[in-house]
VMD Tcl script that draws the C-alpha trace (Angstrom):
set ca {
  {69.31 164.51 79.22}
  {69.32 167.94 81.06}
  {66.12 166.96 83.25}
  {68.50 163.86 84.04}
  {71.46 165.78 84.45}
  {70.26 167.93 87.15}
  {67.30 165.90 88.36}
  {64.83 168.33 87.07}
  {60.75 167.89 86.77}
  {61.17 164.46 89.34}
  {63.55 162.46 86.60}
  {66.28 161.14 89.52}
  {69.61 162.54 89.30}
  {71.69 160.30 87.11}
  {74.88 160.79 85.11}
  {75.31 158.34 83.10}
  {71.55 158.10 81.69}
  {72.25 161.76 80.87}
  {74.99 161.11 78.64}
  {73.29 158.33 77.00}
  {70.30 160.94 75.89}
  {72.86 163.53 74.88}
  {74.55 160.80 72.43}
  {71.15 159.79 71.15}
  {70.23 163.59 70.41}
  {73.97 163.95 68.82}
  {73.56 161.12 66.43}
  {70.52 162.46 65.88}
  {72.32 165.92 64.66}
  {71.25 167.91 67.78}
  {74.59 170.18 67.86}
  {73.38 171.67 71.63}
  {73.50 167.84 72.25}
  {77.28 167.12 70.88}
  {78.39 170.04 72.80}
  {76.80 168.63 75.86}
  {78.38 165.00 74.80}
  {81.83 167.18 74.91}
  {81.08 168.43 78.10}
  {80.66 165.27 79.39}
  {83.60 163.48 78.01}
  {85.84 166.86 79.17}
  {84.57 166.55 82.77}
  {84.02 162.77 83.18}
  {80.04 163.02 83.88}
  {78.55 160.15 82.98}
  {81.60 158.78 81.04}
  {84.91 157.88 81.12}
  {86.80 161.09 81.17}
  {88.68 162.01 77.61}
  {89.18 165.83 77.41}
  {91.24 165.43 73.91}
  {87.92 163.81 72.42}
  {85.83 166.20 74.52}
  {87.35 169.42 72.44}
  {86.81 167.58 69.71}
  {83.33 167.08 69.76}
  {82.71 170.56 71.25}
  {85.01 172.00 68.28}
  {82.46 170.12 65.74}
  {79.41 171.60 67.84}
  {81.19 175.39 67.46}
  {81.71 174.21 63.66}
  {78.15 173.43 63.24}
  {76.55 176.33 64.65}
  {76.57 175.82 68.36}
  {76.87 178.86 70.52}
  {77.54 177.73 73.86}
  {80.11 175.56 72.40}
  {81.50 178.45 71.03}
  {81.35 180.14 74.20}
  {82.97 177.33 76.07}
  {86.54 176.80 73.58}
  {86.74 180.42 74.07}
  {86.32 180.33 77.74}
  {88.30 177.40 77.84}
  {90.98 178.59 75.88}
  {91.12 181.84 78.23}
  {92.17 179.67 80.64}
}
mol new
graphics top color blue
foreach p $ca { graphics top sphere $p radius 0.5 }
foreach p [lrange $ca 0 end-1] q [lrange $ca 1 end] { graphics top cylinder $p $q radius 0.2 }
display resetview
């Protein structure tokens, strides 16, 4: 998803296709992935924008262990 993302290692830059390999990592219980799936959905990249359902799924990342998305509510909360 990140190669995607950012259009690393010659993968073309793409959005969408990004978010469809972070939701396939999620379901698969990758927690950096959900976070990145709440990213997404918080900042409309590659999705419809939702930021209520982005926190969500970053606050279940945080829940489950993820760093960054610990990180991120607390830099987000900051303001």
């Amino acid at each position: 998803g990140l190669f995607h993302f950012d259009g690393l290692n010659g993968f073309g830059k793409d959005q969408k296709i990004a978010f469809d390999w972070y939701e396939r990592a999620s379901n698969a219980g990758n927690v950096k992935a959900l976070a990145l799936s709440g990213f997404s959905y918080m900042n409309g990249s590659g999705v419809k924008e939702n930021v209520t359902y982005g926190i969500v799924l970053v606050t279940m990342a945080a829940e489950r262990g993820s760093d960054l998305a610990c990180l991120s509510l607390g830099l987000w909360l900051a303001g």
